[in-house]
C-alpha positions as CSV (number, residue, x, y, z in Angstrom):
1,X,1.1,15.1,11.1
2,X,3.8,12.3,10.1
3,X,3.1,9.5,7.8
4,X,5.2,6.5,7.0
5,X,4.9,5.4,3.7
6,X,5.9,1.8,3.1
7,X,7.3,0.4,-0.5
8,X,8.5,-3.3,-1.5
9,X,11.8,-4.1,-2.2
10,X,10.5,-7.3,-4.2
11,X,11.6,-6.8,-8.0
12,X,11.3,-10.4,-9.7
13,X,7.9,-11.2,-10.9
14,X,7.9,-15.2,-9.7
15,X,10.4,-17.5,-12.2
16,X,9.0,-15.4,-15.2
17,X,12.3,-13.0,-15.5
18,X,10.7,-9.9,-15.4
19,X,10.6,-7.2,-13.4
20,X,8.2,-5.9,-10.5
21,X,8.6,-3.6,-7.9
22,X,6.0,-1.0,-7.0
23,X,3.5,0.8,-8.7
24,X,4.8,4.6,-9.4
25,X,0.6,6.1,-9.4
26,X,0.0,4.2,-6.0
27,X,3.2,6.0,-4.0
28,X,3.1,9.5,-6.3
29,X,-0.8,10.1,-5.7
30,X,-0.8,9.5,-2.2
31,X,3.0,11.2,-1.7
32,X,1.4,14.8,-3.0
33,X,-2.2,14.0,-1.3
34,X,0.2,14.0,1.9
35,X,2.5,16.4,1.1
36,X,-0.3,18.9,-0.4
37,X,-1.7,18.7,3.0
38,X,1.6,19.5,4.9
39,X,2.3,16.0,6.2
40,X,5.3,15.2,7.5
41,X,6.3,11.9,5.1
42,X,9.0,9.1,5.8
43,X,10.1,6.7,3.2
44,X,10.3,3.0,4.5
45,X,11.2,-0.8,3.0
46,X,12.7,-3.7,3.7
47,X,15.7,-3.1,2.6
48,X,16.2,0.6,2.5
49,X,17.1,2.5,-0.7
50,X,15.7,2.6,-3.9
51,X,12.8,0.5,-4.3
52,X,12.3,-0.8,-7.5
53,X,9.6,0.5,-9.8
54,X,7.4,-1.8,-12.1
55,X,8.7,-1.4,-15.2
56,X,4.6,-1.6,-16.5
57,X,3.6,2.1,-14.2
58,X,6.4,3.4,-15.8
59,X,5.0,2.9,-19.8
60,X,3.5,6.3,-21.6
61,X,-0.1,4.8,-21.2
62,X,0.2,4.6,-17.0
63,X,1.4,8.3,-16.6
64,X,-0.9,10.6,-14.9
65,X,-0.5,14.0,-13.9
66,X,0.6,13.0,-10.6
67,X,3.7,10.4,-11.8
68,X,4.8,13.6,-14.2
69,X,4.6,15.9,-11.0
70,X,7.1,13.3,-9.4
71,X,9.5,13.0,-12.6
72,X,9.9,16.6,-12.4
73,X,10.5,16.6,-8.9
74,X,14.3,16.5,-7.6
75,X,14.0,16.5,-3.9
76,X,10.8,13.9,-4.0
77,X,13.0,11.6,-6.1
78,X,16.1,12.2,-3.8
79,X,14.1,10.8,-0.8
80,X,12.5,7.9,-2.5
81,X,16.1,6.7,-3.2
82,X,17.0,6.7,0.5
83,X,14.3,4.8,2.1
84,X,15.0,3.8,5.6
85,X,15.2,0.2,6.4
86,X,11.7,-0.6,7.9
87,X,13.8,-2.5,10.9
88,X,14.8,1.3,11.6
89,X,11.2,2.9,12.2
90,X,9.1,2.8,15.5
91,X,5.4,2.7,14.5
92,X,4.9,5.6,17.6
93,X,7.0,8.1,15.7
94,X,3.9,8.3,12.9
95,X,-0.1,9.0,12.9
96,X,-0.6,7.2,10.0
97,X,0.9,4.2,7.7
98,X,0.0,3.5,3.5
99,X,1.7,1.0,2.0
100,X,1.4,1.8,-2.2
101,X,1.0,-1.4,-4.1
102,X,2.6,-2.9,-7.2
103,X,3.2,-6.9,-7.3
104,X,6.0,-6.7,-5.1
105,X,4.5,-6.5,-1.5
106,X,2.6,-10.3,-2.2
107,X,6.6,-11.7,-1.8
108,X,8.2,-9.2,0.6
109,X,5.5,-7.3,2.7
110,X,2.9,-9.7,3.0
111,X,5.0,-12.0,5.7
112,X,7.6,-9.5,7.0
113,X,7.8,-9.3,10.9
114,X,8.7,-5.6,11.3
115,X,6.3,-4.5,8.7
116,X,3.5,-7.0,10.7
117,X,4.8,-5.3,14.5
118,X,4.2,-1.8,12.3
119,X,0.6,-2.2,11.5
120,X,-0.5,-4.3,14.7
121,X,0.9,-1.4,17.0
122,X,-0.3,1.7,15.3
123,X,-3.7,-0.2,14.4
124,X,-4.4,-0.9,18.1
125,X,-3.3,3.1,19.0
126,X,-6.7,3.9,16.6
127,X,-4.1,5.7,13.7
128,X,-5.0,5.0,10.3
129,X,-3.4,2.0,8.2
130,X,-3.7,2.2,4.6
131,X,-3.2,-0.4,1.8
132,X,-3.9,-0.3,-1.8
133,X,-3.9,-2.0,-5.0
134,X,-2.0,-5.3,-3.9
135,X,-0.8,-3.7,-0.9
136,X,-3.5,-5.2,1.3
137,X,-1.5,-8.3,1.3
138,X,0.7,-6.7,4.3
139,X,-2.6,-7.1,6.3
140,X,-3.1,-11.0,6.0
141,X,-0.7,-12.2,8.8
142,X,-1.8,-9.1,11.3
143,X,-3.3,-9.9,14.4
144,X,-5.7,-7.8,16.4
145,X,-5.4,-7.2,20.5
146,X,-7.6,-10.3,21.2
147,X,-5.0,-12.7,18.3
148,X,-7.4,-13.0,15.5
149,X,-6.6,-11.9,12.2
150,X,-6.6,-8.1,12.3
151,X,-9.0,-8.3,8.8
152,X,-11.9,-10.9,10.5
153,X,-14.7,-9.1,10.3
154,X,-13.8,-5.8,8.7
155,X,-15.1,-4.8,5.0
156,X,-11.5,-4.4,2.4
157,X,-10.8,-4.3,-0.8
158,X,-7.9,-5.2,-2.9
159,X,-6.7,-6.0,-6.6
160,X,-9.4,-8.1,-7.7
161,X,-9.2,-11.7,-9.0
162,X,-10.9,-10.4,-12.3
163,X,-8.3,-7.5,-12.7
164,X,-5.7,-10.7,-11.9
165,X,-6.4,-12.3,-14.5
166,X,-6.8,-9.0,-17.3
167,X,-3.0,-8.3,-16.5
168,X,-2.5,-11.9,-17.2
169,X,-1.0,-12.8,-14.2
170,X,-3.0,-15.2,-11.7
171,X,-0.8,-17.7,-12.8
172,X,2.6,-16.1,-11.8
173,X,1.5,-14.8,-8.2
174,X,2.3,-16.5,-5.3
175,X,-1.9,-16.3,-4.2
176,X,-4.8,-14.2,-5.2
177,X,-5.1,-11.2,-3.0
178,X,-8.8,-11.5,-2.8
179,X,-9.2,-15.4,-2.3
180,X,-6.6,-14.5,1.0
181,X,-8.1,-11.5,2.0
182,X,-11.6,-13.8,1.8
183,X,-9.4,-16.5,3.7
184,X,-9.0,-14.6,6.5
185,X,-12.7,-13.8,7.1
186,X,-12.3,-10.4,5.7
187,X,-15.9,-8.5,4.2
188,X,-14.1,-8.7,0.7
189,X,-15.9,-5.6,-1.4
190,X,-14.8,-4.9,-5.5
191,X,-16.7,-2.8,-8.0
192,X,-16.0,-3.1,-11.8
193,X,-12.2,-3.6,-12.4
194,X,-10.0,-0.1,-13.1
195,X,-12.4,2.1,-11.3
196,X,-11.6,4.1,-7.7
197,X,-12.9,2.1,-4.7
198,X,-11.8,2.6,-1.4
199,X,-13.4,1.4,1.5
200,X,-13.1,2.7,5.1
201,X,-13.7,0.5,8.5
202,X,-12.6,1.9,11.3
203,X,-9.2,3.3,11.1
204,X,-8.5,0.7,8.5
205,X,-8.5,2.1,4.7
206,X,-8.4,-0.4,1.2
207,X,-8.6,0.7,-2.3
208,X,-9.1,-1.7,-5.1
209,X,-6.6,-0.8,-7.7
210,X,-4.1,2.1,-9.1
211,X,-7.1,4.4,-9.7
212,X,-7.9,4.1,-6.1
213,X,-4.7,5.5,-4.8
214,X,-5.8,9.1,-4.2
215,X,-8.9,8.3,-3.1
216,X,-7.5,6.0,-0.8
217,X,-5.0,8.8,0.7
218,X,-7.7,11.0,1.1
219,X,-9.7,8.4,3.1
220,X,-6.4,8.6,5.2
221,X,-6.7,12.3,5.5
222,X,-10.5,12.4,6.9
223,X,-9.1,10.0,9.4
224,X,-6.7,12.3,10.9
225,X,-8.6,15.3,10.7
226,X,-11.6,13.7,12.6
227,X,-8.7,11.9,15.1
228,X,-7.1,15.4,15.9
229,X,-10.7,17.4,15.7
């Protein structure tokens, strides 16, 4: 089984002068969920290379056992620093797409044609596409076969507007992921801020926040198990 994995290469946090990038729980968990399971992973972004990390999932207090597994891991840092240019990747190569969160994606990810061609092809072949944290921002401009937005209709979640405002910043992001996700006539679902929620429709997978990376790659995993069952 292949999986692309999809990282911003966003790294300025609006006007503020401070960094942003992606979140290092939400691309380690679900990297070692994958690879754990013998996937096959590719490394994807808009502008190939390193992505950069949020300088915040990299303080003492955000480590888990998963982002130490990756800081002691050589070859898993060697292919994080040689993304492929998303431009490069044909969505029929993969069974499955997750896009770890972070800030970035609401700049770079959200709006980007080759990321929107991605998750419109493989979600109309039935594979999974993933999102987490504020990664389900790529899904706002996706349409489905019949041109409505590819969310209408289908229960998400997504950084909440209450966890927004505890890291202080609903004033610097360019929206509020779940006002947009709402927007688009998404089923917006949340439970209390910082706990795992992921929710499944179809073969489309959200989870809320960090916490809900792994259980969000696992999601992924029942998916392909039940598709090639």
């Amino acid at each position: 089984m292949k999986i692309l994995m999809i990282l911003t290469s966003h790294d300025q946090l609006g006007d503020t002068g401070m960094k942003t990038g992606f979140w290092l729980e939400e691309f380690a968990a679900p990297y070692y969920i994958f690879q754990d399971a013998n996937a096959e992973i590719t490394l994807a972004s808009p502008k190939g290379g390193l992505p950069p990390l949020d300088p915040k999932s990299d303080d003492p207090a955000a480590q888990t056992e998963v982002t130490q597994r990756f800081k002691n891991d050589p070859e898993a840092q060697v292919k994080l620093a040689n993304t492929l240019r998303l431009e490069e990747i044909s969505a029929e190569d993969y069974d499955a797409v997750f896009y770890p969160g972070g800030h970035g994606p609401l700049w770079d990810l959200s709006n980007n044609a080759d990321s929107i061609a991605i998750i419109e092809l493989m979600y109309a072949a039935g594979k999974p596409v993933a999102a987490v944290c504020h990664a389900p921002a790529v899904l706002l401009h996706a349409k489905s076969a019949d041109n409505k937005p590819l969310i209408q209709g289908k229960s998400v979640t997504g950084f909440s507007n209450t966890e927004e405002a505890a890291v202080q910043l609903t004033n610097i992001v360019p929206f509020l992921l779940e006002d947009s996700l709402k927007a688009k006539g998404a089923n917006y679902a949340k439970i209390d801020n910082w706990q795992s929620y992921a929710v499944t429709d179809g073969n489309l997978v959200t989870g809320q926040n960090p916490g809900s990376s792994a259980a969000t790659a696992k999601a992924v995993l029942e998916l392909l198990q039940e598709n090639h069952s």
